[in-house]
N, C-alpha and C positions, 0 to 999 in steps of 0.2 A: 375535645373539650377546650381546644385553645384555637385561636387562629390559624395556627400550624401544629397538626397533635402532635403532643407528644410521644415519643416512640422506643423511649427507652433511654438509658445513660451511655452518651455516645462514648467511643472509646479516645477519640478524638475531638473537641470543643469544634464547632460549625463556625460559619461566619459570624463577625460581632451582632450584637443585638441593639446594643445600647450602649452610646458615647455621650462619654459630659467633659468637656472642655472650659477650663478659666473660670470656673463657678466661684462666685462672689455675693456672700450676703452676710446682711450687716440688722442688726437693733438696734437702734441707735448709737452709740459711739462705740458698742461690743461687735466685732469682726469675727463672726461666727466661723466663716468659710472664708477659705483664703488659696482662691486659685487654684479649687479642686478639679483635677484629669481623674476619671473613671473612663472603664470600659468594662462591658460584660458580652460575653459570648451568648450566641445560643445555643440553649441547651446548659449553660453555666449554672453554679450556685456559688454564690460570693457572698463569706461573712465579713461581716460588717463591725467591728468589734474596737474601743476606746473607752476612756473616762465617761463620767456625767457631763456633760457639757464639751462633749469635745466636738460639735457638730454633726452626729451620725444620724439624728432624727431628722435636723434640718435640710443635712443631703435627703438625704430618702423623699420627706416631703415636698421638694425641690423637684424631683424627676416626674412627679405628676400633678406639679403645678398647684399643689396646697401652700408654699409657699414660692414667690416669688422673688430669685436672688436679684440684685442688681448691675450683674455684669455675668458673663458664659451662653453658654450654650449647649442645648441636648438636643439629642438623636437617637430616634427610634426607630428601626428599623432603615431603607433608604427612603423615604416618603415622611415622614413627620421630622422637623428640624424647627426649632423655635429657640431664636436670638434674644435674650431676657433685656440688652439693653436697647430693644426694638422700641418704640412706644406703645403699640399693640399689641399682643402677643394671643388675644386670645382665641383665635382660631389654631394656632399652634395648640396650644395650653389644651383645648377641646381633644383635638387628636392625639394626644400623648396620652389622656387620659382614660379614650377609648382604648389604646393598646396596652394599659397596666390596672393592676387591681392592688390596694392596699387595705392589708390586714391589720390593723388597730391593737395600740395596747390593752385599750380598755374596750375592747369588742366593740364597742357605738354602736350597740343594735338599736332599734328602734322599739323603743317599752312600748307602745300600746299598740304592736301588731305583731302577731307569732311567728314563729318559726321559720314557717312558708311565706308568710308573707314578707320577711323580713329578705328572703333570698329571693324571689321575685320583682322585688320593688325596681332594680336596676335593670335586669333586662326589658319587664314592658313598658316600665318607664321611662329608660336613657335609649336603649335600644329598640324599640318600639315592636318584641314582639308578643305575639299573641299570649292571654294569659295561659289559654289551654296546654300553648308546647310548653311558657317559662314554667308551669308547675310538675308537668311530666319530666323536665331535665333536673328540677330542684329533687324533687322524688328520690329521683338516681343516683343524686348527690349524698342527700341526705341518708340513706341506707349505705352508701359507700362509707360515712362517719360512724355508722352505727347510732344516729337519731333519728330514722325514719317516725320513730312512734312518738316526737317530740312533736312533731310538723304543726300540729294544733295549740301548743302550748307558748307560754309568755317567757320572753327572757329570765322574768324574776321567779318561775319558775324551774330553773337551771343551776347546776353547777356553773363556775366560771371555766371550766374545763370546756364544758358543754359550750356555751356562751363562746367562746371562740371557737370551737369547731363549727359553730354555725357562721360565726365571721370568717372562717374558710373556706368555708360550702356558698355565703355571699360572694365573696372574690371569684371563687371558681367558676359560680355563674355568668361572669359576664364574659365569659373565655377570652381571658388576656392574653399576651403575649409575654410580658413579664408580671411576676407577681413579687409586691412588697411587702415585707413584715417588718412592723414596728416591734422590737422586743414583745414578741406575742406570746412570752410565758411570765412577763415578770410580774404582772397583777395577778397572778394564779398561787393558790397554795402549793407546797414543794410538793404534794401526793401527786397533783394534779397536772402537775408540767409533762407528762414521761406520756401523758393521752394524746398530750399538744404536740408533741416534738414527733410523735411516732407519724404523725397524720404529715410533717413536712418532709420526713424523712422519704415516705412513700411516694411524695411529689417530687422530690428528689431525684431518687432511684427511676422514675417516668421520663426524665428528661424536661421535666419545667424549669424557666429560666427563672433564678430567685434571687432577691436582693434582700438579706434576712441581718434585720442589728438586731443583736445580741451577747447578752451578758453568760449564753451557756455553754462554757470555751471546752469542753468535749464533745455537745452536740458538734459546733464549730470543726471539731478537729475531723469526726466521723463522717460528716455529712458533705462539708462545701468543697466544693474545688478550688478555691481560695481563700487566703485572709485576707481584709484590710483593715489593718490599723490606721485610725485616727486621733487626733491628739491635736486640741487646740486649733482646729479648723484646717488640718494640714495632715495628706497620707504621709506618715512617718514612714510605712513600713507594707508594700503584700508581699506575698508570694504563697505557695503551696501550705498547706497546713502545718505537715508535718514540720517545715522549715522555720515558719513564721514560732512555732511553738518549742521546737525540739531545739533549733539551733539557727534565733533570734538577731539578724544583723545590727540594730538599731539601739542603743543603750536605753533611750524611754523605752520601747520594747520589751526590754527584759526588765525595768524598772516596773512596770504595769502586771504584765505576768505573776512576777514575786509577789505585789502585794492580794491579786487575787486568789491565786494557787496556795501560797502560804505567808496568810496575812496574821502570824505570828511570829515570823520570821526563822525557821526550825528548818527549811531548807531553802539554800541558795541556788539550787537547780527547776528549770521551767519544763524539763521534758517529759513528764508526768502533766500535760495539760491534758 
């Protein structure tokens, strides 16, 4: 299902996948990113985790070219490398985007085409191929979510549960290499986040390579093979989960934690993330 399947959760992280060096992007006089260095393994799962505003969307959207910083560079794989303060960039831009799939806050389905046709639209259309396999593969998918019996049905016919399982089953089809989640539980009611998270966990546990911001610092702690903390366009803080949450090097670090963990102030300890 991906370029390279996946084959399980290595015991050991593979070669990198994904490097971002010097990323630089600005709106007008607000300096969102400021000289971000990423790296992601393959086979990794990296969360992605900060304040409102602290750059974490803008990264993400940045790695496949929905936004464009003004100074860095990313790399995908050894074969795609696209220089942002190039003047051209978009034959770059093009191939970064065939090698990643991003999952959406607010699903971005398409309302006035269903289910199937909403996870089909990207393979015969970007990838040109036939309708008959892209529906046989969506099929597979879609039973793999438990919505094969949705396949005929409209977005606004859906839970938002549902509604993003179908923007995961989109992603999937286009068998990426990496795949991104924009906070893909937080426009979800709280019943409803545990159908979304369980569906990443499972891609997870596969060995998909995932770039996941989010605000759900247990999924976080359970799931990823690392944290990054962001703050203010700048990684204050990775490392391992358990480290990043349990015993915190960075004083914003433990400033952020306390107010999420216990945002009445009742306990001064973050190891209970």
């Amino acid at each position: 299902m991906s370029h390279t399947e996946p084959t399980g959760r290595p015991g050991q992280l593979r070669q990198p996948l994904l490097r971002v060096t010097g990323l630089e992007k600005r709106f007008g006089e607000n300096r969102v990113l400021r000289g971000v260095d990423l790296d992601v393994a393959r086979g990794q799962v990296l969360a992605l985790i900060g304040p409102s505003g602290s750059g974490k969307t803008t990264l993400l959207r940045s790695l496949n070219g929905l936004e464009r910083p003004e100074a860095g560079v990313l790399e995908i794989g050894s074969d795609v490398r696209v220089d942002f303060a190039d003047r051209d960039i978009r034959q770059g831009v093009l191939a970064a985007r065939n090698r990643t799939s991003m999952v959406f806050q607010h699903y971005n389905l398409f309302p006035h085409r269903t289910v199937l046709e909403n996870v089909i639209e990207g393979p015969v259309q970007v990838q040109r191929m036939s309708k008959q396999q892209a529906t046989a593969e969506a099929l597979v998918l879609l039973e793999r979510v438990g919505l094969a019996d949705k396949r005929d049905s409209y977005p606004f016919e859906l839970s938002g549960g549902q509604q993003q399982r179908v923007g995961i089953v989109r992603a999937l089809a286009m068998k990426p290499d990496l795949l991104l989640f924009d906070e893909p539980t937080s426009a979800l009611d709280p019943e409803l986040v545990g159908e979304v998270l369980a569906v990443i966990a499972e891609l997870a546990a596969e060995g998909w390579t995932m770039v996941v911001v989010t605000h759900e610092l247990a999924f976080a702690r359970e799931v990823a093979d690392e944290v990054v903390f962001l703050d203010g366009g700048v990684i204050v803080e990775r490392g391992a989960p358990k480290q990043v949450f349990q015993s915190p090097r960075e004083e914003r670090t433990k400033q952020f934690l306390r107010r999420i963990l216990h945002p009445f102030g009742s306990d001064d300890t973050v190891a209970d993330a």
